[in-house]
C-alpha positions, 0 to 999 in steps of 0.5 A: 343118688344116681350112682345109687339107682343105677349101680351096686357102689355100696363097696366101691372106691371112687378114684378122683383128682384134686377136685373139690366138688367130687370130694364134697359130693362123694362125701356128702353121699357117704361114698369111699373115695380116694384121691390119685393124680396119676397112676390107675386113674390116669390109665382108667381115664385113658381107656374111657377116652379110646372107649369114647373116641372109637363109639364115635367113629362107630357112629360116624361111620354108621350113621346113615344106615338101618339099625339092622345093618350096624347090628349085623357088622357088629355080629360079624366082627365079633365072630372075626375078633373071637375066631381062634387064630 
């Protein structure tokens, strides 16, 4: 139901593992899904898991300071990781 409010899912296709309970779930919400123990899951897994371990760095690293200070960073590191080389 909260997949539902938040997000467009209707077309998606929900990759899980062996878990029972997502299977059910999914099912019960008449959502796609299909089940890989390797391949795209495991390489989507992977990019949340860097995803998640960089924010965390971002917010040990900024932690102390004002939230401007942190926006600021951000803007310039963008400009830098967008500049032409």
């Amino acid at each position: 139901r909260e997949l539902r409010e938040k997000h467009d899912v209707e077309s998606a296709v929900f990759l899980v593992d062996g878990a029972q309970h997502l299977q059910t779930a999914l099912a019960r919400a008449s959502l796609r899904f299909q089940t890989e123990r390797n391949g795209n899951r495991n390489a989507i897994e992977r990019i949340f898991r860097e995803l998640k371990r960089r924010t965390s760095s971002f917010s040990n690293c900024f932690s102390h300071v004002e939230p401007q200070t942190a926006e600021k960073w951000l803007q310039a590191f963008a400009a830098w990781l967008n500049a032409p080389n």
